[in-house]
C-alpha positions as CSV (number, residue, x, y, z in Angstrom):
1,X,181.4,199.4,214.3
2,X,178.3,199.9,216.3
3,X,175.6,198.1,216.7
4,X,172.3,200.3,218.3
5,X,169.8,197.9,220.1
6,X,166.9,200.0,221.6
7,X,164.0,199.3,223.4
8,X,160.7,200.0,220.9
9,X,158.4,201.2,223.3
10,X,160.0,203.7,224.5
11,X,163.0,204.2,222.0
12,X,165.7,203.9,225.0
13,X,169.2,203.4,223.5
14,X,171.3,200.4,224.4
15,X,172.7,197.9,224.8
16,X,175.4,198.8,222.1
17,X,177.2,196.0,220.4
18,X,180.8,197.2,219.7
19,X,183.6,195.8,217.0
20,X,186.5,197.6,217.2
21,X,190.3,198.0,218.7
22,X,191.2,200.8,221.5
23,X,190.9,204.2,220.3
24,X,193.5,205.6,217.6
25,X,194.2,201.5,216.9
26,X,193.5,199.9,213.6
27,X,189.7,198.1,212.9
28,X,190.5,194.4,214.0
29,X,190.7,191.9,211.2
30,X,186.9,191.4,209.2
31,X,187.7,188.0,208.5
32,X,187.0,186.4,205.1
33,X,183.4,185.4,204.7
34,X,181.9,187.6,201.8
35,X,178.6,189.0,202.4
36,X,176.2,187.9,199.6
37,X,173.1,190.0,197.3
38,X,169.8,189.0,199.2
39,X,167.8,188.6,195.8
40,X,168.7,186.1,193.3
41,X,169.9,187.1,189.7
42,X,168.2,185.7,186.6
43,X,170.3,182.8,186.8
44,X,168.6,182.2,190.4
45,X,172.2,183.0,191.6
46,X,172.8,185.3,195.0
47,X,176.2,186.7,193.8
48,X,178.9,187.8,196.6
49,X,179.1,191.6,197.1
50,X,183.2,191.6,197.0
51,X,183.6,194.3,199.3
52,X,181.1,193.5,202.0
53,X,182.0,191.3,205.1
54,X,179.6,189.3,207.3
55,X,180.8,189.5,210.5
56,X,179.3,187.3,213.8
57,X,177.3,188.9,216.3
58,X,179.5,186.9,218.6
59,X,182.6,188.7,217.7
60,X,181.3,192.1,219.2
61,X,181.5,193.3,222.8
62,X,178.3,194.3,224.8
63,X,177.9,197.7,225.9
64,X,175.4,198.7,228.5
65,X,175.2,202.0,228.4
66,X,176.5,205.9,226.3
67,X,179.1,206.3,228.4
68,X,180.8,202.4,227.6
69,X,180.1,203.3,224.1
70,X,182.0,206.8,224.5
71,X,184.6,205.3,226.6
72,X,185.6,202.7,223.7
73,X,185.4,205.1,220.8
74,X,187.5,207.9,222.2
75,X,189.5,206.2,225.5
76,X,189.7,207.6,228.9
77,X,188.1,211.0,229.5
């Protein structure tokens, strides 16, 4: 997963916040903490969304720039 910061005056990419294992290598585990509906049902409930993890910010790695981002999604070039 990537995550695009960018600067919004001048639309500069990066940093890049990266969750994932070395190329061709399984996703790493999502954890278990369901991600939940922001608005409330009739019942003033926020039901889960079963399929949808939440996932810290602290689990991803920093990326400064493309080529980090490149060099983690595809290896060694």
């Amino acid at each position: 997963m990537i995550w695009v910061w960018f600067d919004p005056d001048t639309l500069e990419l990066g940093p890049f916040l990266w969750f994932g294992g070395d190329p061709g290598e399984q996703l790493p585990d999502l954890g278990d903490k369901t991600a939940r509906h922001k608005r409330r049902n009739k019942e003033g409930l926020r039901p889960e969304r079963a399929r949808i993890r939440e996932i810290n910010k602290g689990r991803f790695d920093r990326l400064d720039d493309i080529q980090q981002l490149a060099k983690a999604l595809f290896g060694a070039f």
